[in-house]
N, C-alpha and C positions, 0 to 999 in steps of 0.2 A: 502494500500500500503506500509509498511514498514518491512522490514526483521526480525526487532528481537524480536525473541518469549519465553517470561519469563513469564510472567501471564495475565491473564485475562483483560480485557481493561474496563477502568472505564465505569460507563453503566450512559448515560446522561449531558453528560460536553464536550464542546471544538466544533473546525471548524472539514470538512472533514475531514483536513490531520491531526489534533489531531486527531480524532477517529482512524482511521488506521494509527496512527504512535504509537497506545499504545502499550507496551509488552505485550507479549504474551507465554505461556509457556504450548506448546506443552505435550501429555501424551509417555513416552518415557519407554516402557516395559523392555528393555533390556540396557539401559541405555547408551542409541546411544547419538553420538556427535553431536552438531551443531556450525556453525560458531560465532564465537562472533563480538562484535563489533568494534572491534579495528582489523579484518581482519582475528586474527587467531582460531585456530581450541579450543575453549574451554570445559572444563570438564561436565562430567553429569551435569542435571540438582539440583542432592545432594549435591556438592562440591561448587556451588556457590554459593558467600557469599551474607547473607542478605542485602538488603537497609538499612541504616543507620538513614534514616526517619527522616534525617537532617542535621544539620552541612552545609557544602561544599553544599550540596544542595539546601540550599536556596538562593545561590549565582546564582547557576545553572535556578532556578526558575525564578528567575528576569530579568538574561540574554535570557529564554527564552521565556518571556512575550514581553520585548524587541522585539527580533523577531518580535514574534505574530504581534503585533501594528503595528510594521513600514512596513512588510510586506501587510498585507492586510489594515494597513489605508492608506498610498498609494495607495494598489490596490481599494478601497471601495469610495476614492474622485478623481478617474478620470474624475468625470462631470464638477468639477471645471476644470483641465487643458483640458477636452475636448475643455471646452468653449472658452479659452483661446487658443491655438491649430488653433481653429475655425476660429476664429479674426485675428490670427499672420499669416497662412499663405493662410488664402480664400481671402480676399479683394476683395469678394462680383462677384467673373471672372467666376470661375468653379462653374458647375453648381452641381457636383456631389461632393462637398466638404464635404459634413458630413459624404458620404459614406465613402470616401478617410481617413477622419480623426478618424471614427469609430474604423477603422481596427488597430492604434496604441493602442487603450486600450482593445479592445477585444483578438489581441492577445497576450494585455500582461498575464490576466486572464487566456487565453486560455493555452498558455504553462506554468504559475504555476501547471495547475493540468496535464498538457500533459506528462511531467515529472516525472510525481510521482513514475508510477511505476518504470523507470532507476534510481531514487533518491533511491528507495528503497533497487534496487544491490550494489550501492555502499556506501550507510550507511550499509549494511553487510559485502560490502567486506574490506571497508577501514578505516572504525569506522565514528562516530558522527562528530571529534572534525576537522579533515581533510577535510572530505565532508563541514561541517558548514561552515569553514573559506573559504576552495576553490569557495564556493558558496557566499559568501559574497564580496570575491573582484571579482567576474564575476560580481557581480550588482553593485558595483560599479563604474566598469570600462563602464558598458555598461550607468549607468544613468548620468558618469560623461560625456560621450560623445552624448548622447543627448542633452546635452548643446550646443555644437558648431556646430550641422545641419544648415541650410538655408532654406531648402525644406521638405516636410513633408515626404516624402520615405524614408528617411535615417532612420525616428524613429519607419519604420518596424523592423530593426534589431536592430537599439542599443537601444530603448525601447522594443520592441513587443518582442524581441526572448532572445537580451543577457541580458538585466537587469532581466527579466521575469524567463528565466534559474537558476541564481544565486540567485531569489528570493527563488526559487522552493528547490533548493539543499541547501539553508542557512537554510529553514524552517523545514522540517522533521525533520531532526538530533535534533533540538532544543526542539523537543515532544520525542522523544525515547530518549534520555539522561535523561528524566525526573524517568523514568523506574528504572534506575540505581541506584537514591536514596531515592524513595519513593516505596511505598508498600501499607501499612494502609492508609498513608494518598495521594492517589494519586489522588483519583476524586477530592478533593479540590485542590489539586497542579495543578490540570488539567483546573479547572474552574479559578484558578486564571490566571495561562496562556492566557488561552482561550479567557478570558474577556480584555485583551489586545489590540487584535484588535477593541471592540465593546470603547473602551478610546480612542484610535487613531482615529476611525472612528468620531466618537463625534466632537472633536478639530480640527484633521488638517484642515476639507473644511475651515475653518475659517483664520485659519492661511495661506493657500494655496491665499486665497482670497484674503488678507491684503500685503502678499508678490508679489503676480503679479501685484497689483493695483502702489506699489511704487517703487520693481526690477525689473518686468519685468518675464516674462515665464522663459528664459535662467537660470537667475541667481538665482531663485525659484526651478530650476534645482537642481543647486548645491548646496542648500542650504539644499535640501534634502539627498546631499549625505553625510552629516555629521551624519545624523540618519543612515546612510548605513555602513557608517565607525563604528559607535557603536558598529549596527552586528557583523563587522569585529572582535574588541577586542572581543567580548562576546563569539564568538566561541569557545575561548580559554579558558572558564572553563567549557567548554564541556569535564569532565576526566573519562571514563569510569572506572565502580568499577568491571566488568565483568570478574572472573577469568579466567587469558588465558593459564594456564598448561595444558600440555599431557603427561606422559610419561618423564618428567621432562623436557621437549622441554619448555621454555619458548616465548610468544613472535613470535614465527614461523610463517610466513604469510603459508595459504596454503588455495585453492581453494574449496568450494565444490562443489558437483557435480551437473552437470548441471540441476536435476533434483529438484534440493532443491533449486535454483537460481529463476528458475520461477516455479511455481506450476500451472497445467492449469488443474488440477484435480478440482478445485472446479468449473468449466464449468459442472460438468458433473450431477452439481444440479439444479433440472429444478429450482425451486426457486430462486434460485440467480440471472441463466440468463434472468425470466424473471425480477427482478431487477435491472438489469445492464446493461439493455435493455430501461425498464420504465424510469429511473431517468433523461436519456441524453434525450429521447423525451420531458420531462417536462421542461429542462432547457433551451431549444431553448430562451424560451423569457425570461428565469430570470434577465440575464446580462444587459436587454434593459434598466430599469428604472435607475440604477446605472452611465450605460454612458449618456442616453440621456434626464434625468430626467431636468437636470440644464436647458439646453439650450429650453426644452418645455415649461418651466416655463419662460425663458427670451421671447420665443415668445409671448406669452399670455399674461405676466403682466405686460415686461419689465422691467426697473431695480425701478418699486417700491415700490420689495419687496425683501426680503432678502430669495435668493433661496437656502443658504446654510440651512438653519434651517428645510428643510426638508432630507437633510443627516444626520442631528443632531439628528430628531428622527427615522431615521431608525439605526443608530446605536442603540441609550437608548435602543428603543424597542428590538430590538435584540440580546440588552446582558440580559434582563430580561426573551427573551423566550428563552433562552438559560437552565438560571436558573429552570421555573418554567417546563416547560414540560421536560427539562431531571429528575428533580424528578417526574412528573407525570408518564414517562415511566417507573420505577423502580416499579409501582403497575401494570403495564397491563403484562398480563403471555405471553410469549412465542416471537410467529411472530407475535402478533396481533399487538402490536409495528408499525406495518407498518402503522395502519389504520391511526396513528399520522402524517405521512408523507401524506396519501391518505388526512388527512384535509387541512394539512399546501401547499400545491399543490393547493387546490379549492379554498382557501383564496388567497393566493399568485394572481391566475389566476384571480379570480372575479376583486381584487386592479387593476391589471394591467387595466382590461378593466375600473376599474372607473376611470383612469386619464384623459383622456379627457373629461369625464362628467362634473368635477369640473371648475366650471368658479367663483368659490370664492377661496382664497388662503385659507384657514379654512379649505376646504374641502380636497385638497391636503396633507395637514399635517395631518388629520384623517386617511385618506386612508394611508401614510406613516408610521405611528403608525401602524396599524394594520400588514401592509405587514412587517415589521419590525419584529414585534412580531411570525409570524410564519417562516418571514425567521429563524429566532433562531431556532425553534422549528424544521424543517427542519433539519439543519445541527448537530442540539446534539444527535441526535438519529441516526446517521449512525451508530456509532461503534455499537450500542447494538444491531439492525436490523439484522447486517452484523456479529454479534457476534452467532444470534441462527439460521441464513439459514446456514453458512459455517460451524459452533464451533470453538474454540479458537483458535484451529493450525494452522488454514487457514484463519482468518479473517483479519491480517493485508495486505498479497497478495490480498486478495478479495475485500478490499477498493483501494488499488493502483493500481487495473485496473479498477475498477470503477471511480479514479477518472480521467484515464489519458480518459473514455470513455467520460467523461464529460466534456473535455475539446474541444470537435468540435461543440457542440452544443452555449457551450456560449462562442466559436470564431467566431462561425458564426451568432450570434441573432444579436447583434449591428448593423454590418455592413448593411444587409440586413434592418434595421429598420432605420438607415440613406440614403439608400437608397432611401426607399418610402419618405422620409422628401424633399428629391433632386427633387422628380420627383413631389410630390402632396402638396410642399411646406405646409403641417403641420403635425406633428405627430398622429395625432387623429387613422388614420389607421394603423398605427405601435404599440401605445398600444395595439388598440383592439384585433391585428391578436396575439401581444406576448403575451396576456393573454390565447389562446385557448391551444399553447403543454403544459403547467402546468394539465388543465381539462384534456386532453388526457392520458397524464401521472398518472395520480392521478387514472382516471379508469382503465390503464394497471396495477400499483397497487393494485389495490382493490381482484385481485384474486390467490395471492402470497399466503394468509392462507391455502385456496383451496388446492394448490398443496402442500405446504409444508406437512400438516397433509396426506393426501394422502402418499406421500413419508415415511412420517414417518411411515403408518401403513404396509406399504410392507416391510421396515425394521424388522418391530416387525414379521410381517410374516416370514421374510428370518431364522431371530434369533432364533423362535421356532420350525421352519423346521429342523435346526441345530441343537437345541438341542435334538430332537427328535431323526434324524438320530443319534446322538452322540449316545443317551440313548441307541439304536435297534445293534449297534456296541460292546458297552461295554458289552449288555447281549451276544450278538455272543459270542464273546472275552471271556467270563466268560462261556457258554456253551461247548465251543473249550478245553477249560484249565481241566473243571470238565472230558470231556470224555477222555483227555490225560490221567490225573491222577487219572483214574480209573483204568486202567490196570496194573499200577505200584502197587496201591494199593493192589490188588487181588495175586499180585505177590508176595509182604510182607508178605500178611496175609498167601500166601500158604509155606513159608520159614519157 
């Protein structure tokens, strides 16, 4: 999902929206313009200037790890404020409260990635450093006003939509700015990003836990909107290095054309769609264990055991399958890439269905590891998947609608999974059912190679159709020329 196309996107490192927020650098025959990122119309792709592969950019880097963290380890320990949420505004009346309270973290998930692809028009149209910062005081204005609700409706909007919005728009910009100063070294610049969230995620339940226990929900709020404020500054060494001359125009905002805004040309590969089709089926139940993890465990064990320590290791594990299977993608050739998502899907699915099996905490934290480990593995290998079904021109719009399609499935898993909690007062049935769209997904997957090589070999067919026809043209061409210039000949030779 992100507009700007300079090079190739690191293949195995980073979340969704790092993978489609890599540059990308389109093959541009005639040396056609594209929009840059500060809004205006900049020079071929010859004329502009190398990455710098440091300096200024390591500031850049930090502030975009920043990000990463505070973005998705908030988003990654809403079990802790689920549970808290729970307590502050059920008091034990309404019968349907987990459903009710589901819906603030699910949609806040949900419109992070719902966004993506409009996060993507306007880090084109307006640059990185604008979109980042505009996007950071929307979250903050929306998590500072989740603070002073009463009722839980209100934190449909100012959690669920406007903090969730400005998470969305703070976040992209802060992976394509990376773009701008790295080159050689950007898959490490990517994974150290990247791994920002799996640090965040790690620490805050802990910290989350400690501040509710002695401020309270509210002021656990605000407490978090100082990490938001950070964003805020950090925006601000988002400095695009992107030449923006034309024609000596410097600077010039100017639109491009509608067709280059959204690209729906890459629909028109069966592979992708059925990708893009596959991944939102599977992720129905992904979001479930993340909201509704904590409070199964407060059913089950009660408070005597410490139910942070299983977001603890789904973090670790997840920034290690981040590591280890985005370099194992780097040896498998082509789309087969996929089959890594087709494992990490069966795994994912099987974990889900063992939550309810576990009646030892021991066993919960196994299963947690494990689902950890291919959650990574899952999300490092979008960009490279998404890199050999679309190619490089097209790969960063091809992730931002895949991720904005991914965002209705896991808005909608939670809610529905607190649901069944409401009516059949245990979760046992809601792990089980979220573990099966993962297995379903994971088999709509599995027949992506199928038709990609299919496709590919009707290409090779169309190309040497082509060059055949060329070949049967140029001898015409050359027969046409010899019989012209025969009669001239004979005409010389009679002079």
């Amino acid at each position: 999902m992100v507009p700007v196309k300079e090079r190739p996107p690191p293949r195995g490192n980073g979340d969704p929206a790092a993978a489609d927020a890599s540059p990308l650098e389109p093959r541009r025959e005639n040396g056609g313009e594209r929009c840059a990122g500060d809004g205006s119309v900049a020079v071929p792709r010859e004329e502009t200037a190398e990455p710098p592969e440091g300096g200024w950019g390591w500031l850049v880097m930090l502030a975009a790890m920043w990000c990463n963290g505070a973005v998705f380890g908030i988003q990654n320990s809403c079990g802790v404020l689920f549970v808290s949420m729970l307590q502050l505004f059920g008091g034990g009346q309404d019968e349907q409260m987990a459903f009710k309270t589901a819906w603030v973290s699910s949609l806040s998930m949900g419109m992070v990635f719902f966004c993506s692809p409009i996060v993507s028009i306007f880090t084109d149209l307006f640059g990185c450093r604008k979109v980042a910062v505009t996007g950071a005081a929307l979250g903050f204005v929306g998590l500072l006003s989740s603070s002073f609700v009463s009722t839980i409706e209100p934190l449909y909007f100012t959690y669920g939509v406007l903090f969730a919005c400005g998470c969305s728009f703070a976040y992209q910009p802060s992976l394509v700015i990376l773009g701008h100063y790295f080159k050689k070294r950007l898959g490490l610049v990517n994974g150290i990003v990247t791994a920002g969230s799996s640090l965040f995620t790690v620490s805050l339940p802990f910290l989350l836990r400690v501040l509710i226990d002695s401020v309270g929900l509210f002021n656990t709020l605000r407490v978090l909107c100082i990490l938001i404020f950070i964003l805020f500054l950090a925006g601000f060494t988002y400095k695009p290095l992107v030449s923006n001359t034309k024609d000596g125009e410097k600077g010039k905002f100017r639109f491009p054309p509608e067709k280059k805004i959204l690209n729906f040309s890459i629909f028109k590969v069966m592979s992708y769609r059925i990708w893009a089709f596959g991944i939102p089926v599977a992720l129905f139940g992904y979001f479930v264990p993340y909201v509704h993890l904590m409070k199964h465990v407060q059913d089950r064990f009660g408070d005597s055991v410490q139910k942070e320590v299983l977001l603890l290791c789904l973090g670790i594990t997840s920034g290690i399958g981040r590591l280890i299977f985005g370099r194992v993608a780097d040896y498998i050739p082509g789309v087969k890439k996929v089959y890594l998502q087709v494992t990490s899907f069966f795994c994912i699915g099987l974990m889900s269905m063992m939550i309810p099996v576990c009646h030892v905490f021991g066993g919960l934290i196994a299963v947690c590891l494990i689902m950890g480990l291919f959650d990574g593995c899952f999300i490092c290998i979008m960009a490279p998947i998404a890199f050999e079904l679309v190619g490089a021109q097209d790969v960063s719009q091809a992730i931002g609608f895949l991720l904005g399609f991914m965002s209705i499935p896991m808005t909608v898993g939670p809610p529905v999974a607190g649901l069944l909690r409401d009516r059949l007062g245990t979760y046992d049935v809601a792990f089980y059912l979220a573990g099966i769209p993962p297995l379903i997904g994971g088999a709509i997957l599995c027949i992506i190679p199928w038709f990609h090589e299919r496709h590919k070999l009707k290409e090779r067919a169309k190309t040497a159709d082509g060059e055949t026809t060329e070949k049967m043209l140029e001898n015409e061409s050359a027969l046409v020329s010899d019989a012209a210039e025969k009669p001239v000949k004979e005409m010389e030779s009679g002079v």
